[in-house]
C-alpha positions as CSV (number, residue, x, y, z in Angstrom):
1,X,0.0,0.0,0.0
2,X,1.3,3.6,-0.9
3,X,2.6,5.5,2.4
4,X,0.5,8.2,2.8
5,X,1.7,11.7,4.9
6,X,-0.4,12.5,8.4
7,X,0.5,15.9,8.2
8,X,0.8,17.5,11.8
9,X,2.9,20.7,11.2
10,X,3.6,22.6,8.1
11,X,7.5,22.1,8.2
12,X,7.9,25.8,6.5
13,X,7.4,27.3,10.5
14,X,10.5,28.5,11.5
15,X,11.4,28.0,15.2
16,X,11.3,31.9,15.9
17,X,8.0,32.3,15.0
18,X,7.0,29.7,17.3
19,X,8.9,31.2,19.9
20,X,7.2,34.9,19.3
21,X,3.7,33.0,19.5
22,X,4.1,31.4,22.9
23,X,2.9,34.9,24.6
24,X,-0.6,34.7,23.4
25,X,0.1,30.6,24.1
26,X,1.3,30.9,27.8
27,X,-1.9,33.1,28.5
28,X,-4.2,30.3,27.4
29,X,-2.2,28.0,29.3
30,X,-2.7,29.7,32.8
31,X,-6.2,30.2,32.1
32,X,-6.4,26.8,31.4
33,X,-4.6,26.0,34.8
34,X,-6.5,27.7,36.7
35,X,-10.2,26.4,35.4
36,X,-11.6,23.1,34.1
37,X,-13.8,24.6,31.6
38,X,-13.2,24.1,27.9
39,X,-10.8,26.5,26.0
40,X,-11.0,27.4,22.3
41,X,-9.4,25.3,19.8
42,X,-5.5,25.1,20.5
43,X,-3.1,27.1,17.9
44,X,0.6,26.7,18.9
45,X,2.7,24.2,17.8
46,X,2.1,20.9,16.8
47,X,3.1,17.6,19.0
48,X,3.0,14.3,18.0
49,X,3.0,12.1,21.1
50,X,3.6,8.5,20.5
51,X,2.0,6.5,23.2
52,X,-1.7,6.7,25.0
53,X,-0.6,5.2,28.0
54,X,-0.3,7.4,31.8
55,X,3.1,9.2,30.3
56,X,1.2,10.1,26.7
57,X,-1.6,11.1,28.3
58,X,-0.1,13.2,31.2
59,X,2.1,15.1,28.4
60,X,-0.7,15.8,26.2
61,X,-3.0,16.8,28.9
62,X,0.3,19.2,30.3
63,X,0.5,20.8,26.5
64,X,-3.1,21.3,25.7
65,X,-3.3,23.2,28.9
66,X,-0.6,25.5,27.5
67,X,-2.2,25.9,24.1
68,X,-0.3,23.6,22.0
69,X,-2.0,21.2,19.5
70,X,-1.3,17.6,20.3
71,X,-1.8,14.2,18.3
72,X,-1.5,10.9,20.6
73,X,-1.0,8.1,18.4
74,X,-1.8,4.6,19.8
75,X,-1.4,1.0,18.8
76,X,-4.1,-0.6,21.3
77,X,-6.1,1.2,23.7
78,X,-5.8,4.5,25.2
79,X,-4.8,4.3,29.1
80,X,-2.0,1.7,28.7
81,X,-1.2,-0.9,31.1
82,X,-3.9,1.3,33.2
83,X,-6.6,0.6,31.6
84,X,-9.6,-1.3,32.6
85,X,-10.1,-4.1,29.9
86,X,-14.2,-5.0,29.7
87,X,-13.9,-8.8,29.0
88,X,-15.9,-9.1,26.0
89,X,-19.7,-11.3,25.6
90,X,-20.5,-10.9,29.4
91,X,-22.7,-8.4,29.6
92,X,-26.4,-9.4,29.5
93,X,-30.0,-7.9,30.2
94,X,-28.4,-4.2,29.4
95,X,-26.0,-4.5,31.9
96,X,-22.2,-3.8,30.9
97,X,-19.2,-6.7,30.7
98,X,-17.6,-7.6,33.6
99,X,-14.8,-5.5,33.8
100,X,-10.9,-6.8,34.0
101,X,-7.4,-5.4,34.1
102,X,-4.1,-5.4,33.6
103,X,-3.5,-5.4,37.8
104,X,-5.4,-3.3,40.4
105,X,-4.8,0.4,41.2
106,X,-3.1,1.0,43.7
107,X,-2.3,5.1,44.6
108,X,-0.1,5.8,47.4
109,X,-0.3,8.4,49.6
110,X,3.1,9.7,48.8
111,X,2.2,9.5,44.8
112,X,1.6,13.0,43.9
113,X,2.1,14.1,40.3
114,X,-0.9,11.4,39.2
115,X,-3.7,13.3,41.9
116,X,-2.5,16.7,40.8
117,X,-3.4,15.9,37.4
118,X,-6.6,14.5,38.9
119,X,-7.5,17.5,40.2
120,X,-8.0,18.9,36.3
121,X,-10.1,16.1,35.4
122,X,-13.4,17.1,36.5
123,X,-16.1,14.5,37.3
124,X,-19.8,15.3,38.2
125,X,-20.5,15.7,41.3
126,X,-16.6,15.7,42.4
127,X,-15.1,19.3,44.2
128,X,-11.9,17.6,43.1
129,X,-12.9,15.8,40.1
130,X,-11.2,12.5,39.8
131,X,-9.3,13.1,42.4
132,X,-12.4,12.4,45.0
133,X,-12.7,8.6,43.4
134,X,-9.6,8.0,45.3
135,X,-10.6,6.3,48.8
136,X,-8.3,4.8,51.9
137,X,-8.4,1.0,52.7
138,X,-8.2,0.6,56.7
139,X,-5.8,-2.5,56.7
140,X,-3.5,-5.3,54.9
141,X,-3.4,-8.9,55.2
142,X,-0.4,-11.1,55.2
143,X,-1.7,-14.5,55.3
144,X,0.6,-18.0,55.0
145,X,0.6,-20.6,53.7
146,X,-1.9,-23.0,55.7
147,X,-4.1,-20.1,56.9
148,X,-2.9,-20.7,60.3
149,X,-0.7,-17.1,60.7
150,X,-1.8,-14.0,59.1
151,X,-1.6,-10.6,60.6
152,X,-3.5,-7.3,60.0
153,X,-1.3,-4.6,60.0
154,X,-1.9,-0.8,60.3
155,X,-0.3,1.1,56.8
156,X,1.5,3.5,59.3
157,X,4.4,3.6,62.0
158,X,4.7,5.6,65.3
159,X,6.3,8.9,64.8
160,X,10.2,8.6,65.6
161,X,11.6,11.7,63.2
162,X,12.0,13.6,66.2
163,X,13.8,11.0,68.1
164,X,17.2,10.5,68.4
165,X,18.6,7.2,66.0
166,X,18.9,5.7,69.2
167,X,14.8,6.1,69.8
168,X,14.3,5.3,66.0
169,X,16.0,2.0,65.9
170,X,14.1,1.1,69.4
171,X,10.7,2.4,68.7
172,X,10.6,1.1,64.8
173,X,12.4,-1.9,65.6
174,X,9.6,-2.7,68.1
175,X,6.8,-2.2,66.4
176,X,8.2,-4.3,63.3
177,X,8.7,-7.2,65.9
178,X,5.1,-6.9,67.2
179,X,3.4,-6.1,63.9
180,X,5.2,-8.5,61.8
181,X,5.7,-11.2,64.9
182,X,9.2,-11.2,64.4
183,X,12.0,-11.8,67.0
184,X,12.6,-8.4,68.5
185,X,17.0,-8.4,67.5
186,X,15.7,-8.4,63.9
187,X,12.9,-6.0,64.4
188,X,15.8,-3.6,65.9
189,X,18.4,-5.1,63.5
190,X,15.9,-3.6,60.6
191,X,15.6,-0.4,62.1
192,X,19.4,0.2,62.1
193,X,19.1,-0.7,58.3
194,X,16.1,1.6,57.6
195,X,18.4,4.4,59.4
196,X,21.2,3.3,57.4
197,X,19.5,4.2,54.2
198,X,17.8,7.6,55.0
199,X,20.6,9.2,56.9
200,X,22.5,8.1,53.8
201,X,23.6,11.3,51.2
202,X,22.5,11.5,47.6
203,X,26.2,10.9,47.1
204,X,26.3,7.5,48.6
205,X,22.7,6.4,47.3
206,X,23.6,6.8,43.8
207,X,27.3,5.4,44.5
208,X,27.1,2.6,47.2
209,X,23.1,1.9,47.1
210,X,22.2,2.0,43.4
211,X,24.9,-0.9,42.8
212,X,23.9,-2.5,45.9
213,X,21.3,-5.8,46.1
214,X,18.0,-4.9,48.3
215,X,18.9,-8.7,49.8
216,X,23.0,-8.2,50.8
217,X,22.0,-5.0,52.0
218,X,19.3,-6.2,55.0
219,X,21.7,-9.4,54.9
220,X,18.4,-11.9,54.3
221,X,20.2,-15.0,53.8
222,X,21.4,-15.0,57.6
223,X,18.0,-14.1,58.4
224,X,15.2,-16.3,59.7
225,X,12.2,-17.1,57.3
226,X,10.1,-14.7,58.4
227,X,12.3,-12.0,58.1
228,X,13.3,-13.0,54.5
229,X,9.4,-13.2,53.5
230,X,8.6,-10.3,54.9
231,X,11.3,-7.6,55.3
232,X,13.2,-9.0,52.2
233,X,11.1,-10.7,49.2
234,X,7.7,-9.0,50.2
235,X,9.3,-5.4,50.1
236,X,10.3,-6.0,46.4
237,X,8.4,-8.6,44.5
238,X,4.9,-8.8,46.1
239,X,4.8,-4.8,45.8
240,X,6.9,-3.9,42.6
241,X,7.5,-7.4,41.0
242,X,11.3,-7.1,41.1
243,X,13.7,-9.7,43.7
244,X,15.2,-9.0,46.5
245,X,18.6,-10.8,44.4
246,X,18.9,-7.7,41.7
247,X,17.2,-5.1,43.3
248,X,18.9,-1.8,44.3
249,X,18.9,-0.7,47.7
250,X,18.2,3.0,46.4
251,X,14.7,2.0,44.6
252,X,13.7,-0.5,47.6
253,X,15.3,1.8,50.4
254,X,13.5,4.8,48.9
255,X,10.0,3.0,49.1
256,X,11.4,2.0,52.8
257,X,11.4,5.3,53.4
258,X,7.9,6.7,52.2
259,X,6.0,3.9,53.7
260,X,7.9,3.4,56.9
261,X,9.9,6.1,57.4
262,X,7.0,9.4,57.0
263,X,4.7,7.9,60.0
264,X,2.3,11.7,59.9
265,X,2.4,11.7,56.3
266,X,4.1,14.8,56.0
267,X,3.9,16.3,51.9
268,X,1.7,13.4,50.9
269,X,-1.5,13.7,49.2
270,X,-3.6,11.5,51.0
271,X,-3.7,8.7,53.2
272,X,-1.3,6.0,52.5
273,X,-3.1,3.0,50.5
274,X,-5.8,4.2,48.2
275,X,-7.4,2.4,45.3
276,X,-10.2,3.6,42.8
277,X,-14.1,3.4,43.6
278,X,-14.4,2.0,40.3
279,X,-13.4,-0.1,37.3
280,X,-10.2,2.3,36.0
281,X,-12.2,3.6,33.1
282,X,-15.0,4.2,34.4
283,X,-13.5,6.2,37.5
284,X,-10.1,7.7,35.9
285,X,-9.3,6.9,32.0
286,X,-12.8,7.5,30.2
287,X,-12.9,11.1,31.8
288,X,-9.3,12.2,31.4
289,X,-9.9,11.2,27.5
290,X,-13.0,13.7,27.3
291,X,-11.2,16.2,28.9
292,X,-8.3,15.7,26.5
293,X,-10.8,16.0,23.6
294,X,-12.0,18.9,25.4
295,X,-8.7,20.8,25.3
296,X,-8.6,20.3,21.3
297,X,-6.5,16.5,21.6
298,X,-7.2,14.5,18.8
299,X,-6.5,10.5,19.2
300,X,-5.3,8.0,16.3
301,X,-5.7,4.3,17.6
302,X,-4.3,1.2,15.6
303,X,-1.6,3.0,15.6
304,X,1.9,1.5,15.8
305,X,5.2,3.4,16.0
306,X,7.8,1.8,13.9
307,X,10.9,4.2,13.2
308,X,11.8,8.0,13.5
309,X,13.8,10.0,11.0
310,X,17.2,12.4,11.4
311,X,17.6,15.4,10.0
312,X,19.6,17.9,11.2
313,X,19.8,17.0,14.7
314,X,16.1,16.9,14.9
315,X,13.1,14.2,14.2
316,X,11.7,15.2,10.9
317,X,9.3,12.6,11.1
318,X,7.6,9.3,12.4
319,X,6.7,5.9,11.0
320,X,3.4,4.7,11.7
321,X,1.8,2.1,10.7
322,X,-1.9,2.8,10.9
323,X,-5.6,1.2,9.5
324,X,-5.0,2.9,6.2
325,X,-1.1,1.0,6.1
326,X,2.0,3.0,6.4
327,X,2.0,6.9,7.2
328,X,4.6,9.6,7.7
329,X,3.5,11.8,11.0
330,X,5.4,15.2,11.1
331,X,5.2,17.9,14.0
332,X,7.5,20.2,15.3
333,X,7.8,18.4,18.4
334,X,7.8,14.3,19.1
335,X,7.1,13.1,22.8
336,X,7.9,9.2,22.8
337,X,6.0,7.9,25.7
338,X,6.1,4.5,24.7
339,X,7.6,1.7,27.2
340,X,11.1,1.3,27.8
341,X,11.4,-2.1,25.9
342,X,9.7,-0.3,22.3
343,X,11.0,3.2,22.8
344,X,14.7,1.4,22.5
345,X,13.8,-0.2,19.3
346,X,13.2,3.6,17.6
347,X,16.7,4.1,18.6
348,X,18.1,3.9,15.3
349,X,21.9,4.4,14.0
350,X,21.0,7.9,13.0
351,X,19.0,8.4,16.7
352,X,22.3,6.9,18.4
353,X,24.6,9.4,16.3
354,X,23.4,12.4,17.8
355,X,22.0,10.8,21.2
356,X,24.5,7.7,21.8
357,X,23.6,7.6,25.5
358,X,20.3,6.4,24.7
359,X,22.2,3.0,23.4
360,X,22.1,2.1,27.5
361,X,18.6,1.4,26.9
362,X,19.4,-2.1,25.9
363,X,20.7,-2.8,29.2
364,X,17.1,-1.9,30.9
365,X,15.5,-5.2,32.5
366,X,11.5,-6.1,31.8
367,X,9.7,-8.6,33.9
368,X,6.2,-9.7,34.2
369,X,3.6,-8.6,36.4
370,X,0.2,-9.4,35.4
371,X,-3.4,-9.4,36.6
372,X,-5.9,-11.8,36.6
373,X,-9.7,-11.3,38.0
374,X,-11.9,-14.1,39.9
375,X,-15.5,-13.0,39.5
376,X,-17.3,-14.7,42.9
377,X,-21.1,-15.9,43.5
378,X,-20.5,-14.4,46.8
379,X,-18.4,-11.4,48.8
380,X,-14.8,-12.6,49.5
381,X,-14.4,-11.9,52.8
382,X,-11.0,-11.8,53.1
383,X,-9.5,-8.1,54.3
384,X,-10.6,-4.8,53.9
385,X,-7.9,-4.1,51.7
386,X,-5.0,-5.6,50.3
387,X,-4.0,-9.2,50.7
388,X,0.0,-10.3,50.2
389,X,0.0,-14.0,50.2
390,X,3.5,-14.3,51.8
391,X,4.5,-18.2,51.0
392,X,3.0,-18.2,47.5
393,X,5.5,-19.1,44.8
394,X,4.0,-16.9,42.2
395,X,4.2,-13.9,44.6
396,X,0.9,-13.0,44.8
397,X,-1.2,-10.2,46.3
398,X,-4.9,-9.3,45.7
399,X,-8.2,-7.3,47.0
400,X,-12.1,-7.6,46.3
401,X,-13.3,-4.6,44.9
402,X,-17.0,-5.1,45.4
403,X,-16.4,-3.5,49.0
404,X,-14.7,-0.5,47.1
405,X,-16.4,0.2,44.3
406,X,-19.9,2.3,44.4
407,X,-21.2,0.5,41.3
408,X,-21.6,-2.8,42.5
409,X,-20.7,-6.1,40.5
410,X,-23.9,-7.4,40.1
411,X,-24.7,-4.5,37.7
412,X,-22.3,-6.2,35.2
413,X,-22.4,-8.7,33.2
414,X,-25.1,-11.8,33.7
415,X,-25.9,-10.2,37.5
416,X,-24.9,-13.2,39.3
417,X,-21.3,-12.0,40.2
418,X,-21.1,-10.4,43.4
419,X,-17.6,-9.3,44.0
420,X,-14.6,-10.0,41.9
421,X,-11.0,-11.0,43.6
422,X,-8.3,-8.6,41.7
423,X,-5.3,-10.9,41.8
424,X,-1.6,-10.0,40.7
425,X,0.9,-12.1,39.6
426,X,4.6,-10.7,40.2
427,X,7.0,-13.8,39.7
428,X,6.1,-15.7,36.6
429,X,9.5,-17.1,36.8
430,X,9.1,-19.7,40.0
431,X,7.5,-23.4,39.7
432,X,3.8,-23.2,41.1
433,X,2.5,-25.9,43.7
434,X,-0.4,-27.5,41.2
435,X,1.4,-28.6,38.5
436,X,5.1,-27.7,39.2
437,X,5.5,-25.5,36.6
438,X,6.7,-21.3,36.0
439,X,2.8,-19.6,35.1
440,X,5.3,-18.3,31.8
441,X,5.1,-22.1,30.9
442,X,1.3,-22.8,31.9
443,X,-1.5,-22.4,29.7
444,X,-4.6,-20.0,30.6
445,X,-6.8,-22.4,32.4
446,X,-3.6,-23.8,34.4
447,X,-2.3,-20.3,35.7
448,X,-6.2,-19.7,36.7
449,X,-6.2,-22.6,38.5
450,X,-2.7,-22.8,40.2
451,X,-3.2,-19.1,41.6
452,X,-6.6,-20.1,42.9
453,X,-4.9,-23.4,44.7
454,X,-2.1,-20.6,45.8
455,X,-4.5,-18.5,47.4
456,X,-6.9,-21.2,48.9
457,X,-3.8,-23.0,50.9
458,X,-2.5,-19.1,52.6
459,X,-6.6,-18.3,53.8
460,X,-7.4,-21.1,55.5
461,X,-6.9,-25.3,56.5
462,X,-10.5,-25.8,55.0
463,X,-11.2,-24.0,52.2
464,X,-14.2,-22.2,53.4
465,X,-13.0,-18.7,52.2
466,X,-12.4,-19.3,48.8
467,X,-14.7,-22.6,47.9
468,X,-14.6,-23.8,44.3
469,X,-18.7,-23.9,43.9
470,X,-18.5,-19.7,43.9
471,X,-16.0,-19.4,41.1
472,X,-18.0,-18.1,38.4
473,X,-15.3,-17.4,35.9
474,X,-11.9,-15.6,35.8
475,X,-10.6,-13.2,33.4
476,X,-6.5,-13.0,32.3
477,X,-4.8,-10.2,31.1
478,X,-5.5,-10.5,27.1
479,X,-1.8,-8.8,26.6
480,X,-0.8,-12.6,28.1
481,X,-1.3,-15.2,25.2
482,X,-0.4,-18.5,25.1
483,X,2.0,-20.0,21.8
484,X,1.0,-23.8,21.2
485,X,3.8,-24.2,19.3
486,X,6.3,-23.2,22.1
487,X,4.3,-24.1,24.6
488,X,4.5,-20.9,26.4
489,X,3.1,-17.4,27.1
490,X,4.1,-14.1,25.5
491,X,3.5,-10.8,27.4
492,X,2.6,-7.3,25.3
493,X,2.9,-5.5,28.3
494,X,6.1,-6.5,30.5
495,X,6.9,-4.1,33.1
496,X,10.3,-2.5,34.3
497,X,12.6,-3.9,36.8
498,X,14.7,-1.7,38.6
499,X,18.1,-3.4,39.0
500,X,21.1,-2.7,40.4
501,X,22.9,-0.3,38.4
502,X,19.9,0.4,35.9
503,X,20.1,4.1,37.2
504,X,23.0,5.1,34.7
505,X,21.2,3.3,31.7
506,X,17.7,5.4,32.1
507,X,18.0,8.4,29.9
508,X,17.0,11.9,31.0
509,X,13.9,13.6,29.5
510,X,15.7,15.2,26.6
511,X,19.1,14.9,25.5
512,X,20.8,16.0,22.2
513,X,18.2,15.5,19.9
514,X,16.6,18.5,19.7
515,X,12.6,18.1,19.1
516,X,13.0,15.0,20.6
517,X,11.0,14.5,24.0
518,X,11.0,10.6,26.3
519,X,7.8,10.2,28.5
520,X,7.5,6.9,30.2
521,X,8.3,5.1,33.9
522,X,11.7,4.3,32.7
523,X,13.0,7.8,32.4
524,X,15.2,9.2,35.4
525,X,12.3,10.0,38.0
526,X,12.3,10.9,41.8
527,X,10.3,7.8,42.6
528,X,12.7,5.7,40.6
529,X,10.0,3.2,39.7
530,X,8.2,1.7,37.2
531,X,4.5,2.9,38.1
532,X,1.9,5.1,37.0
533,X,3.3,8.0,38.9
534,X,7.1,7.5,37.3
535,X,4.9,7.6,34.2
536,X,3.2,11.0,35.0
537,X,6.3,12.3,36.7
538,X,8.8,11.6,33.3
539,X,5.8,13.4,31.5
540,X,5.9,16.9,33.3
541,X,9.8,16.7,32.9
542,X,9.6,16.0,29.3
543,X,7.3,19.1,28.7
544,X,9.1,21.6,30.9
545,X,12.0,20.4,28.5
546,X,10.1,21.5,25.5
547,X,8.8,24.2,26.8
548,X,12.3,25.6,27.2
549,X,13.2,24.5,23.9
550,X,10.7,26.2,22.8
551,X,11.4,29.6,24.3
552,X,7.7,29.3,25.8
553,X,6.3,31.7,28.6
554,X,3.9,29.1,29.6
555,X,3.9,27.9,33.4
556,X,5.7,24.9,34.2
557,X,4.5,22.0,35.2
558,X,4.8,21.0,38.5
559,X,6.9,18.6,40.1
560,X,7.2,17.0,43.4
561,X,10.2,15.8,46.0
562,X,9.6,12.1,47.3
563,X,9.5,12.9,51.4
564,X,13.0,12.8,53.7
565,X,12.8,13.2,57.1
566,X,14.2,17.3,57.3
567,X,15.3,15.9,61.1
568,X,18.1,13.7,59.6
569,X,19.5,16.3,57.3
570,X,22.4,17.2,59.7
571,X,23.3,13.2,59.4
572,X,22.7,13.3,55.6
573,X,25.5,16.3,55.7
574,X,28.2,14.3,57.8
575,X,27.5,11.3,55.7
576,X,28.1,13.2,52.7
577,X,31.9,14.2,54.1
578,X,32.3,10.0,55.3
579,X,31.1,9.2,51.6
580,X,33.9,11.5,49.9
581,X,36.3,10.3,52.4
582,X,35.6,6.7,51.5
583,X,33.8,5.6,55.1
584,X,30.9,3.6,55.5
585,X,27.7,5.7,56.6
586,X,28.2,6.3,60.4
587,X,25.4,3.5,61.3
588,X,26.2,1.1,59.2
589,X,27.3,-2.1,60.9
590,X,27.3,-4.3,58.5
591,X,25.1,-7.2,58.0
């Protein structure tokens, strides 16, 4: 089929006329800011933005504001891994399919950039607009294997920034041992380590900790059981699917830090679990897209990204292969806010000639962590929040929405389900307990039924929580799909693993190229992790970047610091002379 031209831009506009317009533009774009009504149709310069997922989104969204006219182009579905997926031919009697995802929401308190731009989505009946769809869970569950030890644990710790370390380690060290059931040396043993890190200098997190294991750092090997399930494999691979092996101590530590270490909260948004009230679509997605379309965005789906072209040290154009075959989109600006593991393959010979640090890409780790739903005849009443099955091979952790969501479940699909078990699967890589095999290597109806055994043998000895007769079906992540011929699964949506050293292979929002402009969770963030907010985060950088390239007078966006206790600053400022001078930090006893 002839290649046809998707003309964004006329190329004749100089870059000092776009400059002169951005007056007029950054007037629009604070009137924009400061109101959720409608504007007129957007006349600055034209973006292309490659990739509807949270980072494509959040950087149109961020431009349209400012008056630029934006283009996301999209291979599958707007909202990316995001997304609420309705699973198809279950609706019946009027009501809606059942709805799936790729994994459930989950929106810490300490996440920022993604409520902010909740705040401009406005949603009826909402002061806050989306941002009032967000709602607290009271507890988590740890349950084991056998259902005979579980805890319920409160999502906050006793204040101890104003304590001396001596305090910290005794009062966090306690309440670990108590909460977690743990002997009280390695309750007091962790607390040294959690003082370790955040009286450590940026010097020394990026030096000793970003090429240090999350596993030789809290020494989990000379540890008991418990302390290895808990403090050392559930704190990487049941919350961000990486292992405790490979796993820096500066992405691990720095999560250590905002859920343990911040015990009143202090800068974050909210309280510190949160999920949706809703399906994602329904709650989040479907209204940011018609506020997008709002703000003069247009959307192109079927949409796949497949090269960009050099000229002059710019992008004149992208490949994308749409419905109507192969196209050539030009803009004057190109945001790619694809994932890590497709970005890298735009990075071309002539793309490495003028931005070779970019060629460190190919050292970034992906990994699987993927959702599946149970839809139940009756409530699951398992926790009012989330459950982390601790002894589970296939690292599993779930909730039920029903109790969350103000739409119930039985107004979807046939109306018999009444509350649906949101279960994700973070370690596809480990033998299972039903049929012995890695859920990469085990067909659809097998991975169902090994994570329902998995679940079944932490709740209880009986199997009165989860019984077999209230299954009424289950629902995998479509981008998991099983090859016949190889006898395995392929994944289009694998996720990012932060490993050691992966820091100096993540490439800054913009580099040499000059119209050239990376969105996505594996661009250099604060939160230094793969997740929606790393997403929205890398966004806002990427705009402010084109913004000054630009020359615009528009506002920036905003961007937010993770929390550090401001008490241990003066021990953040010796450590930072002991880190030049080659000395461990001052706490640090070893492991």
């Amino acid at each position: 089929m002839a290649e046809q031209r998707w003309s964004v831009s006329r190329r004749s506009m100089i870059r000092g006329t776009v400059a002169m317009g951005f007056a007029t533009a950054g007037a629009v774009a604070a009137s924009a800011l400061r109101t959720p009504s409608a504007q007129a149709a957007p006349s600055g310069p034209r973006v292309a933005v490659l990739g509807g997922g949270v980072a494509g989104l959040t950087a149109a969204h961020e431009l349209a504001e400012r008056g630029f006219r934006v283009t996301v182009y999209e291979r599958r579905a707007l909202g990316g891994k995001a997304r609420s997926i309705p699973v198809p031919n279950t609706g019946a009697a009027g009501r809606p399919d059942l709805p799936g995802e790729h994994g459930f929401r989950f929106f810490p308190g300490f996440y920022q950039h993604i409520p902010d731009t909740m705040r401009r989505i406005p949603f009826a009946g909402n002061p806050d607009g989306v941002r009032d769809n967000l709602l607290s869970v009271s507890e988590a569950r740890f349950a084991r294997r056998g259902g005979d030890d579980f805890r319920m644990l409160p999502l906050s710790m006793p204040d101890a920034s104003h304590a001396t370390p001596e305090a910290f380690r005794e009062t966090v060290g306690a309440t670990i041992s108590a909460s977690l059931n743990l002997p009280a040396p390695e309750g007091l043993y962790f607390a040294n380590r959690l003082l370790v890190f955040n009286s450590s200098c940026d010097a020394r997190r990026v030096g000793q900790w970003e090429q240090t294991a999350w596993n030789r750092f809290v020494g989990g090997h000379q540890r008991s059981h418990e302390f290895r399930a808990l403090l050392s494999r559930a704190l990487t691979s049941l919350l961000v699917a990486a292992k405790d092996e490979i796993a820096s101590v500066r992405t691990i530590g720095t999560m250590g830090e905002q859920f343990l270490g911040n015990p009143f909260q202090v800068g974050n948004d909210g309280p510190l679990d949160r999920v949706l009230n809703g399906p994602t679509n329904a709650a989040w997605i479907d209204p940011w897209i018609g506020r997008l379309r709002e703000l003069g965005v247009e959307f192109v789906l079927g949409a796949e990204v497949r090269g960009l072209e050099v000229r002059d040290r710019r992008i004149a154009a992208a490949k994308v292969v749409g419905p109507s075959g192969a196209n050539t989109v030009d803009a004057d600006y190109f945001v790619v806010a694809l994932p890590a593991e497709r970005a890298r393959t735009l990075w071309n010979d002539d793309v490495l000639a003028v931005w070779p640090e970019l060629a460190a890409m190919d050292r970034l780790y992906v990994d699987w962590m993927t959702g599946i739903q149970f839809y139940l005849r009756r409530p699951a009443d398992i926790s009012r929040g989330h459950t982390a099955y601790i002894d589970s091979p296939w690292s599993l952790t779930s909730i039920s929405q029903n109790q969350l969501w103000n739409r119930k479940l039985p107004e979807y699909g046939d109306g018999a389900v009444q509350d649906c078990l949101s279960v994700d699967i973070s370690d596809w890589n480990t033998p299972g307990v039903l049929y012995g095999k890695i859920a990469k290597e085990c067909t659809h109806e097998e991975i169902a039924r090994e994570v329902w055994t998995q679940m079944r043998e932490h709740l209880d000895d009986v199997g009165d929580t989860l019984r077999d007769a209230d299954l009424h079906s289950w629902f995998l992540d479509p981008g998991v799909t099983w090859q016949p011929d190889q006898r395995r699964n392929v994944n289009a949506d694998p996720l990012l693993i932060n490993t050691t050293g992966s820091w100096a292979c993540r490439p800054e929002a913009h580099g040499a190229v000059e119209n050239l402009f990376l969105a996505g969770d594996y661009v250099r963030t604060n939160i230094d992790l793969a997740t929606m907010e790393g997403a929205n985060e890398s966004a806002r950088s990427a705009v402010n970047a084109l913004l000054d390239v630009a020359g615009s007078t528009a506002p920036r966006c905003a961007k937010y610091r993770m929390y550090r206790a401001a008490e241990l600053e003066p021990l953040r400022t010796i450590d930072a002379d002991r880190f030049a001078a080659g000395l461990p930090n001052m706490f640090d006893l070893g492991t």
